[in-house]
Steps between C-alpha positions, in 0.01 A plus 500: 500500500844379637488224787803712678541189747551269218709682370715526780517147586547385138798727490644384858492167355653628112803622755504179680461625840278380794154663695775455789784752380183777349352428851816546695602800267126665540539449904152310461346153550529302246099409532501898421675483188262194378200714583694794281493253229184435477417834469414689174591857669798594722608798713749742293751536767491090556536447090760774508737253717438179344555706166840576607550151684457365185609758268181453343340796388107406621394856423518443133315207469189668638607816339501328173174361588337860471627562167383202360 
């Protein structure tokens, strides 16, 4: 099963950008976004936004996940 919040957060850091600019681009605490990470599940709407904060496509990593 894909840890979707490590995902996320290794990718933020592949880009180079900060919990600060996700945070201030989500419109949430940071705190928030550290909790998000530590989770292994993830509202679709939510993953929908970082997916196209970070033109990341999230959806096919756990999509792949099925099919494997």
């Amino acid at each position: 099963m894909i840890d979707i919040g490590k995902e996320i957060r290794t990718e933020l850091r592949r880009q180079g950008r900060s919990v600060t600019w996700l945070s201030k681009q989500l419109g949430m605490r940071r705190a928030t976004l550290y909790d998000i990470f530590r989770k292994n599940s993830i509202d679709t709407h939510l993953l929908h936004r970082i997916s196209l904060l970070l033109s990341k496509d999230f959806f096919a990593l756990l999509s792949a996940d099925i099919r494997s």
